[in-house]
C-alpha positions as a printed NumPy array, in Angstrom:
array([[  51.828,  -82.949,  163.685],
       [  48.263,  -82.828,  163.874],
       [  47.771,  -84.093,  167.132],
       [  49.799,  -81.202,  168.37 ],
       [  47.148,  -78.961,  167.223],
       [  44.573,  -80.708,  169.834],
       [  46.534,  -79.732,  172.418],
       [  45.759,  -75.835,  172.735],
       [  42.124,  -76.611,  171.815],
       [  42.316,  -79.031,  174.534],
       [  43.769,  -76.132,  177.066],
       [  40.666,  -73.55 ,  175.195],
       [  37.769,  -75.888,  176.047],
       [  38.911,  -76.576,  179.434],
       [  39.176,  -72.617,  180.276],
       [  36.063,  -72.116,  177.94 ],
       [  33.981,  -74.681,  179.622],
       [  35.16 ,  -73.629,  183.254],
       [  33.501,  -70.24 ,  182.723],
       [  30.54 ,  -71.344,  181.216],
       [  30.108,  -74.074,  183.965],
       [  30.477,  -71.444,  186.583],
       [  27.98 ,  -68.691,  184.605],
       [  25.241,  -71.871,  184.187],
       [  26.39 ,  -73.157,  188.111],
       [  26.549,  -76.389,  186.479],
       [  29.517,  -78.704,  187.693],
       [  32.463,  -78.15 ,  184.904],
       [  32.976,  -81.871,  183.809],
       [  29.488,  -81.097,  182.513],
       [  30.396,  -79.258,  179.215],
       [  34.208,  -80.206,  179.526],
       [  33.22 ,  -83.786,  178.209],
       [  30.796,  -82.486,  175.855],
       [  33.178,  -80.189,  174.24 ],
       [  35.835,  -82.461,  174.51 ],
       [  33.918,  -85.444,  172.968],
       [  33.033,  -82.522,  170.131],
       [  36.463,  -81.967,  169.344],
       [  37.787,  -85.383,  168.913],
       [  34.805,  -86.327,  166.391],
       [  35.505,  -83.068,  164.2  ],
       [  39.36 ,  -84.043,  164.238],
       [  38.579,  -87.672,  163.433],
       [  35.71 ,  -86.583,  160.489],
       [  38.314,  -83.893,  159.338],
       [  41.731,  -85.976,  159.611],
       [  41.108,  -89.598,  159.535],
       [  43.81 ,  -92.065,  159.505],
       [  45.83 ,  -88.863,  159.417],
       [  45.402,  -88.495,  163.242],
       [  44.206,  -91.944,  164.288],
       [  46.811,  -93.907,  162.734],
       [  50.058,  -91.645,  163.905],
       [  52.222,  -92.363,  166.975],
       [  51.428,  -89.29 ,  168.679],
       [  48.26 ,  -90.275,  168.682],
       [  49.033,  -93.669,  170.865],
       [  51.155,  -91.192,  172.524],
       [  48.275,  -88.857,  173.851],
       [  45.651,  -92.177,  174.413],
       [  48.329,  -93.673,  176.984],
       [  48.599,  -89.486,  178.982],
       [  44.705,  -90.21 ,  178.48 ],
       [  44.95 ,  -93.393,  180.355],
       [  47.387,  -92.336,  182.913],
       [  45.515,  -89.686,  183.631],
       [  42.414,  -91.405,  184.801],
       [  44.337,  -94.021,  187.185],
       [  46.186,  -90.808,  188.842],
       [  42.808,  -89.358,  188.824],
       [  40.888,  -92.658,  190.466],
       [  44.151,  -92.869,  192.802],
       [  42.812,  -89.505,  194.335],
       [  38.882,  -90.407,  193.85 ],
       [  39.845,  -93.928,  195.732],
       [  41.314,  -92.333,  199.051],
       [  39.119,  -89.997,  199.287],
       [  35.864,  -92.452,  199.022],
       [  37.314,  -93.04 ,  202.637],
       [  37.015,  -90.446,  203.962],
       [  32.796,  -90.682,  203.559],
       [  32.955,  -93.755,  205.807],
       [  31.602,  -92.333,  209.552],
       [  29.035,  -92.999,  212.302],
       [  25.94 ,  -92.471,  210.686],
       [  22.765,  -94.99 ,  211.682],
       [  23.856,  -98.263,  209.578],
       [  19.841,  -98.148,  209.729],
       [  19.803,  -95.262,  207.461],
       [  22.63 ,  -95.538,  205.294],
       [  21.288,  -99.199,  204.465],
       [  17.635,  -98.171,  203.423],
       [  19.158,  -95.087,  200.933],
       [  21.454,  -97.523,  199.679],
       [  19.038, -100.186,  198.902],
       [  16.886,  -97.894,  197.12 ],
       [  19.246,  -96.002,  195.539],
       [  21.065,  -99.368,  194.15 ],
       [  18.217, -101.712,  193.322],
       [  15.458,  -99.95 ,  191.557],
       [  17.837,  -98.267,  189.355],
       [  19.383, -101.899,  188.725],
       [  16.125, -102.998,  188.055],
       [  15.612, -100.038,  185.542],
       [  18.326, -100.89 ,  183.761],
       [  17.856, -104.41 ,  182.987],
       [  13.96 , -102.995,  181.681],
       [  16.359, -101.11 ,  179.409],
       [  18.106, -104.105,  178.224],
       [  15.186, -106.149,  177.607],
       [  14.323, -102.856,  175.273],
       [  17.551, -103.352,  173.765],
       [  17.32 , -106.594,  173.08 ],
       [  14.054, -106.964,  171.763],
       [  14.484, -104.125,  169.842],
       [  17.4  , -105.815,  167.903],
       [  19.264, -102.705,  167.023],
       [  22.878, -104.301,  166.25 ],
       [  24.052, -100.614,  166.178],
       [  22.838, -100.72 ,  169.507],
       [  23.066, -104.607,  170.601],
       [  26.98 , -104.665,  169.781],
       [  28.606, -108.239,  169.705],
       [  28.994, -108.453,  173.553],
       [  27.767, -111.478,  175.555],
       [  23.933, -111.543,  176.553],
       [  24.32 , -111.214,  180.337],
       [  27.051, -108.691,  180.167],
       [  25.475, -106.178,  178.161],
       [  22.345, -106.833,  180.538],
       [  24.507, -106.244,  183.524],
       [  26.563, -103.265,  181.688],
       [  23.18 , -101.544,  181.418],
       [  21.888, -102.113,  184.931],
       [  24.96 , -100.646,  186.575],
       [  25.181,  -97.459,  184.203],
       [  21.907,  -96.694,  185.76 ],
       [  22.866,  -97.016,  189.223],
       [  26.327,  -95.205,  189.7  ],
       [  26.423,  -92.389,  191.654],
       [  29.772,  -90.124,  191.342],
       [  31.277,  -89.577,  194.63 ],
       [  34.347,  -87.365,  193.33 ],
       [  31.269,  -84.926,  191.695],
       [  29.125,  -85.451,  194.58 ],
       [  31.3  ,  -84.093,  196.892],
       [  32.466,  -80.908,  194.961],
       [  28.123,  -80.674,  194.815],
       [  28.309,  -80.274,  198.674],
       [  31.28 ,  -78.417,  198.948],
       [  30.023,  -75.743,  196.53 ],
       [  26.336,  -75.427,  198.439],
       [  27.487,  -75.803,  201.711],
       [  26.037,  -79.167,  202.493],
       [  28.987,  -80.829,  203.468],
       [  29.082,  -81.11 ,  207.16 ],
       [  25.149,  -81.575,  207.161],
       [  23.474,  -84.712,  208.144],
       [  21.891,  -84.956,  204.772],
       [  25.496,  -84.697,  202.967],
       [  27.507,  -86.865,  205.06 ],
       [  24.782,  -89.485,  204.901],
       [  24.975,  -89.041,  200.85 ],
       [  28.335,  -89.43 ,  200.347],
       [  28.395,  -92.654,  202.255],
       [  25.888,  -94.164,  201.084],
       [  27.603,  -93.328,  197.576],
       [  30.609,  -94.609,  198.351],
       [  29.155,  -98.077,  199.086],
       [  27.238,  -98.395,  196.097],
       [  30.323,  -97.562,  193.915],
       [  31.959, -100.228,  195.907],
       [  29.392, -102.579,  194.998],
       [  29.21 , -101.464,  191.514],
       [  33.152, -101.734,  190.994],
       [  32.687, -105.702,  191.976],
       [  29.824, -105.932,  189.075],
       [  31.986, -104.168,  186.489],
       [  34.734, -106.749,  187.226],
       [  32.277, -109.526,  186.779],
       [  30.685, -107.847,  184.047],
       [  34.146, -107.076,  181.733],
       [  35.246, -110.522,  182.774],
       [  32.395, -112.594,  181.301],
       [  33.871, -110.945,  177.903],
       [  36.437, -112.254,  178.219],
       [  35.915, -116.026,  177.889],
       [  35.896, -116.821,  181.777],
       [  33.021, -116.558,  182.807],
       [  33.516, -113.97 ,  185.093],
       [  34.79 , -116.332,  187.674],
       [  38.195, -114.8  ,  187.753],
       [  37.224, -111.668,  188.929],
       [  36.059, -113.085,  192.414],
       [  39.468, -114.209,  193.718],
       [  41.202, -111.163,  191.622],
       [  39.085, -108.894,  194.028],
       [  39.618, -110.598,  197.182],
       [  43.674, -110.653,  195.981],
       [  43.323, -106.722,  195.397],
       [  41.65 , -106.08 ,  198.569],
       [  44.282, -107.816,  200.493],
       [  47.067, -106.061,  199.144],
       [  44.906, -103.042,  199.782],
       [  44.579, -103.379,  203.194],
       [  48.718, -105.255,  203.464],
       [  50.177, -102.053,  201.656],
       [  48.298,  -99.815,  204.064],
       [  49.716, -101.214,  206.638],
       [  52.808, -101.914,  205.205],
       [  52.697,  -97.787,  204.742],
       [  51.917,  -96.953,  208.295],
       [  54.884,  -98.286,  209.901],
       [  56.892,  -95.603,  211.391],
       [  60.074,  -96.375,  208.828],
       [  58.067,  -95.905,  206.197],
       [  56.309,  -93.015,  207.104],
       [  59.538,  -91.129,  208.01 ],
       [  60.78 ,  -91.849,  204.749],
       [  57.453,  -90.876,  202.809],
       [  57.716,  -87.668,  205.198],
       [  61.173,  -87.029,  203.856],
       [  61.068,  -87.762,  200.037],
       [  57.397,  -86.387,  199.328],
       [  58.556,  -86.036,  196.109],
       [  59.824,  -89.287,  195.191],
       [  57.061,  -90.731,  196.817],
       [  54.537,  -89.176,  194.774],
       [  55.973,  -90.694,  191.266],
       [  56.447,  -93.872,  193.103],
       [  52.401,  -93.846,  193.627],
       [  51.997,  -92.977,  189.927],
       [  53.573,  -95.694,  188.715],
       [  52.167,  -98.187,  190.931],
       [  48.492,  -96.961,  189.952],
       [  49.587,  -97.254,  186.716],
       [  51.469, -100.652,  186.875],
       [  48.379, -101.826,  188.904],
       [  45.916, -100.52 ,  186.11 ],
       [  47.388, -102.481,  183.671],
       [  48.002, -105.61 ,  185.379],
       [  44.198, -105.769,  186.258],
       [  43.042, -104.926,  182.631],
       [  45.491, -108.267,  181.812],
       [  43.524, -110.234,  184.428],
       [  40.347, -109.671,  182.271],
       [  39.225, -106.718,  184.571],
       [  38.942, -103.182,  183.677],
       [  42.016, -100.751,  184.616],
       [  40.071,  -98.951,  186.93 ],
       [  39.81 , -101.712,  189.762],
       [  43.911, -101.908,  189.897],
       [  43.879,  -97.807,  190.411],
       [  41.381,  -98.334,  193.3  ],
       [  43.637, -100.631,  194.884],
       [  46.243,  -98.274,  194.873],
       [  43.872,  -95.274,  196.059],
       [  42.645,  -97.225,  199.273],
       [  45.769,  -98.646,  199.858],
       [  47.123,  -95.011,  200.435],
       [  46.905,  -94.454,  204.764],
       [  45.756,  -91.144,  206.096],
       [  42.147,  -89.509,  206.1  ],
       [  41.754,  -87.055,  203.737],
       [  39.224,  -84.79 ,  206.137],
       [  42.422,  -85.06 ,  208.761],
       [  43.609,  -81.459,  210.353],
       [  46.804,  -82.474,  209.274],
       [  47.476,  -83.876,  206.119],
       [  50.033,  -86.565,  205.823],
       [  52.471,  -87.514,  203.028],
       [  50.024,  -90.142,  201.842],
       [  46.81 ,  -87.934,  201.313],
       [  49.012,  -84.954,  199.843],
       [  50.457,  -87.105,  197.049],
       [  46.796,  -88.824,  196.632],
       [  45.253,  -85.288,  196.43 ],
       [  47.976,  -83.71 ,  194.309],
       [  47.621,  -86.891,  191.603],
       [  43.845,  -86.683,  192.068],
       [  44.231,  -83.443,  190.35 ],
       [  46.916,  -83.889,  187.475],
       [  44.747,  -86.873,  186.7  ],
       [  41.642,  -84.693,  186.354],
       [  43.943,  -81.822,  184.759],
       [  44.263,  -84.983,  181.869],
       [  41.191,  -86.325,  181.659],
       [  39.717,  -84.023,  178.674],
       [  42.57 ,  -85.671,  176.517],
       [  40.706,  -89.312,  177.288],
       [  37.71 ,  -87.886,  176.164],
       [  39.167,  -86.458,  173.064],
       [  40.648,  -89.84 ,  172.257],
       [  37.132,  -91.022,  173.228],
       [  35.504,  -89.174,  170.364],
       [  37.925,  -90.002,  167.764],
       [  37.402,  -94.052,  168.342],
       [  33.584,  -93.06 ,  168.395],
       [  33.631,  -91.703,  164.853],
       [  35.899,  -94.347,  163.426],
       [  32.434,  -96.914,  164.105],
       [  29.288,  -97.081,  162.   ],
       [  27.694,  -93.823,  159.729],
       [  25.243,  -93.874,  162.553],
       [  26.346,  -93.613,  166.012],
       [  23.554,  -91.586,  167.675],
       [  20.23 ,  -92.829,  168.618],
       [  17.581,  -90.575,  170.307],
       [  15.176,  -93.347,  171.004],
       [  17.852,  -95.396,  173.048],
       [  19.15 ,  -91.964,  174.734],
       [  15.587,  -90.54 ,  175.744],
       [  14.489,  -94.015,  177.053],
       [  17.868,  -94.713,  179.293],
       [  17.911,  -90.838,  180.503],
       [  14.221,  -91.293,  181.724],
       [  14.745,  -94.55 ,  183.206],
       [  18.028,  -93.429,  185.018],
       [  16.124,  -90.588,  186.482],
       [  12.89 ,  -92.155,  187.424],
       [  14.606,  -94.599,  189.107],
       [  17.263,  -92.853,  191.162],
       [  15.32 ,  -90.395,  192.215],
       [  12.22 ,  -93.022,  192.98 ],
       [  14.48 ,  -95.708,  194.795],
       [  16.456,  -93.047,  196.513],
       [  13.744,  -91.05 ,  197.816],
       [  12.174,  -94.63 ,  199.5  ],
       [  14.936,  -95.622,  200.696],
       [  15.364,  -92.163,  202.091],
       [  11.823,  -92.162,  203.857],
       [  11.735,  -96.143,  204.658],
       [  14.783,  -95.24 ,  206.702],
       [  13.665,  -92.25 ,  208.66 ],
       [  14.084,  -89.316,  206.43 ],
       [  11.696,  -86.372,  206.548],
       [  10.194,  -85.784,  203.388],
       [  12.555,  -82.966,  202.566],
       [  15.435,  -84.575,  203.768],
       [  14.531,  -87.667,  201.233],
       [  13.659,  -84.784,  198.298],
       [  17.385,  -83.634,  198.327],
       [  19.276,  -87.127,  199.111],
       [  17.015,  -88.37 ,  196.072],
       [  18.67 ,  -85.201,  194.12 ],
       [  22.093,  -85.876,  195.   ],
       [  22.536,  -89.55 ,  194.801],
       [  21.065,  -88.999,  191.139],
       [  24.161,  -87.251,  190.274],
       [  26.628,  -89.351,  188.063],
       [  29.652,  -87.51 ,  187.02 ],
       [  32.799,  -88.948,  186.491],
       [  32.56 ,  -92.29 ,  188.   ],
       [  29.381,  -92.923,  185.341],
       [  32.172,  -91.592,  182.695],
       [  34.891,  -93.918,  183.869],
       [  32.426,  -97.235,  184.11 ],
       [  31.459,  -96.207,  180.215],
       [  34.706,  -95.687,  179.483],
       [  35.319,  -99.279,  180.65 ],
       [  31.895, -100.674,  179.441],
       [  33.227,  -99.023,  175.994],
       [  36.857, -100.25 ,  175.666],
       [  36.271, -103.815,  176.945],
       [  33.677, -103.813,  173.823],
       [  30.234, -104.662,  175.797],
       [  29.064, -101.369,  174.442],
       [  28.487,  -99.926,  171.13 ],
       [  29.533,  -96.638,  169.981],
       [  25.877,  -95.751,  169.956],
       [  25.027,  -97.488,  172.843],
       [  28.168,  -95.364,  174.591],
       [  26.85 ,  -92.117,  173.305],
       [  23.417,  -92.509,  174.743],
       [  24.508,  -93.207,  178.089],
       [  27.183,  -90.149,  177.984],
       [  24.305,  -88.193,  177.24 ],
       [  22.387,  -89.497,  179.849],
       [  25.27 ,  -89.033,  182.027],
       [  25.519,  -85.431,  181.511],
       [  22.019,  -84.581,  181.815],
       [  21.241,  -86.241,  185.048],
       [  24.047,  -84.388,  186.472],
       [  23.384,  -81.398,  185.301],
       [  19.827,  -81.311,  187.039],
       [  21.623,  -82.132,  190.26 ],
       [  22.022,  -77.973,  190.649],
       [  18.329,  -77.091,  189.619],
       [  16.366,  -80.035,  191.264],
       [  18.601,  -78.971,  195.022],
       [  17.172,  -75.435,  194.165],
       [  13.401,  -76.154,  194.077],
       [  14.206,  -78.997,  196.737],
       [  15.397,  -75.942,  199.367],
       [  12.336,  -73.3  ,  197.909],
       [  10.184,  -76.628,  199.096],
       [  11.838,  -76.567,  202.483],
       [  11.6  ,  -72.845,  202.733],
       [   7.529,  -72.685,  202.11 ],
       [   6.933,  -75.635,  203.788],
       [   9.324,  -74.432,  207.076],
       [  11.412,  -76.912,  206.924],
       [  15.186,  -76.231,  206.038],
       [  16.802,  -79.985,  208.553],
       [  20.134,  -79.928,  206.545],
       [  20.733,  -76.751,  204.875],
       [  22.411,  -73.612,  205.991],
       [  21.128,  -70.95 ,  206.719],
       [  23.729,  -69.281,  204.713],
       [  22.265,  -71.034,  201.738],
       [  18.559,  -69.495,  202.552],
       [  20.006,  -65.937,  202.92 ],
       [  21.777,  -65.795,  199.943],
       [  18.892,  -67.065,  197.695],
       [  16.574,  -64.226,  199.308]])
């Protein structure tokens, strides 16, 4: 009964937060997971076992958890789509500095941790996977947020944005292998599973693509669009499930499914393949505020203390030092005018998410604490957020200085 009452507050924050996003020009998931988070640790304070303990309640965590594989389904195909022609010169240098300074920061952070001794903080996880766990929450960038950043400003089709995006999608490549390895040395393997479980999925990736490109099978995904967008579903969901068995996280069997999809999604045309990945890319994200609801319930239910301001301050300055530092010489080492480097150093410290959905993992598989998990959402949130203020004095830079290689003029003339 009670968990029918989250529901329309659910529905409220979502419209709530979408105008407040929009009046700040802050992107929505922003204050969605915020409020969201809120709500599920004033329902769990309030109701207890009441709420936690109920059917309904398992009943709203699995729409939670379908939700996000529909939603990576969408997230997955699209990554492709960031894949192009730009100097492998280039995208090599950002991605190198975007990927290992902030790795580097982030094992600083767990030597903090650990010295530190905080077991509110420490958690029971293994050693090397909490180090790991920490290094690659500093270094995700959020491709799905990234690109709705570009869109929004203009900056897609630029030189500066394409190069962004692919150099994102690469890193959360990279970082998707290291959360495998990471969840699996939890789970009494040592990890070592995780290397032939990723080779497996990224066969079946690439045999299910072309298993989907045939002719037959096209004509009959043409025919039955319908059909074949549950059919999708459940695979990502079958697939999510099967890979959290294997000792990985969910999220690596909903990529396979995503990448396995054919089609472009920047195509003229769009296909049967990138309609049903786009259309579950957004009923996943239409159900993601009930994961973070469930999120903030599960949070509460830890110790008294679950917020530390020390751990959050240090990780949010690290993660932001870092990304933009490392991103901005990679930037420049590769070519990059000075403004150019200024705004892919902005953008490639956005989050989002994908930093979300690695928590989320990081957080169920145990590795981190509820306090630990809080400080990193926080961080999460406010190095996105500055994504939109940092690109504004990045472009009043280019303006005084005369250089504007990258952004529209449409952009210039409007903040005139």
């Amino acid at each position: 009964m009670y968990v029918l009452l989250l529901l329309p507050a659910i529905a409220l924050i979502v419209i709530c937060g979408g105008w407040a996003a929009r009046r700040l020009s802050q992107p929505e998931v922003v204050i969605e997971i915020a409020l969201c988070l809120a709500l599920g640790m004033v329902a769990a304070t309030l109701l207890g076992r009441d709420l936690t303990g109920s059917a309904a309640f398992e009943v709203l965590r699995f729409a939670g958890q379908l939700g996000l594989a529909m939603f990576l389904v969408g997230a997955a195909h699209h990554m492709r789509e960031s894949f192009g022609g730009h100097s492998l010169r280039q995208v090599a240098w950002l991605s190198a500095g975007a990927t290992l300074v902030p790795l580097a920061a982030g094992a600083l952070f767990a030597v903090w941790v650990l010295k530190d001794g905080d077991p509110l903080l420490r958690g029971g996880a293994p050693t090397v996977a909490l180090v790991l766990m920490l290094a690659i929450a500093l270094t995700v960038t959020a491709v799905p947020v990234l690109a709705g950043i570009l869109r929004d400003r203009g900056l897609q089709h630029t030189e500066d944005g394409r190069l962004a995006l692919m150099s994102a999608s690469g890193i959360d490549a990279v970082i998707g292998v290291l959360l495998g390895i990471t969840i699996g040395l939890t789970q009494g393997g040592g990890g070592f599973v995780t290397i032939p479980v990723v080779l497996a999925g990224g066969a079946v990736a690439v045999l299910l693509r072309r298993l989907a490109a045939t002719a037959r099978v096209a004509a009959l995904a043409e025919r039955h669009r319908v059909v074949l967008l549950v059919l999708i579903a459940a695979a990502a969901t079958g697939a999510a499930l099967a890979t959290k068995r294997l000792g990985l996280t969910e999220v690596y069997g909903a990529v396979i499914i995503g990448l396995a999809l054919p089609g472009r999604p920047g195509a003229a045309e769009r296909g049967p393949w990138t309609e049903a990945a786009e259309t579950l890319g957004r009923l996943g994200r239409s159900l993601l505020p009930v994961t973070f609801v469930v999120t903030g319930t599960v949070v509460v239910a830890g110790p008294d203390r679950i917020f530390s301001w020390e751990a959050t301050a240090i990780a949010t300055a690290l993660a932001i030092v870092a990304k933009l530092g490392g991103a901005y010489a990679g930037a420049r080492a590769g070519g990059r005018s000075r403004t150019s480097s200024m705004r892919l150093a902005t953008l490639m410290n956005t989050r989002g998410l994908t930093e979300i959905v690695v928590l989320q993992a990081g957080f169920t598989a145990g590795i981190l604490s509820p306090a630990m998990y809080l400080a990193l959402l926080v961080m999460a949130l406010v190095t996105t957020g500055l994504s939109g203020p940092l690109l504004l004095v990045t472009d009043r830079y280019a303006r005084s200085t005369g250089v504007g290689a990258g952004v529209p003029s449409s952009i210039h003339l409007a903040e005139r």
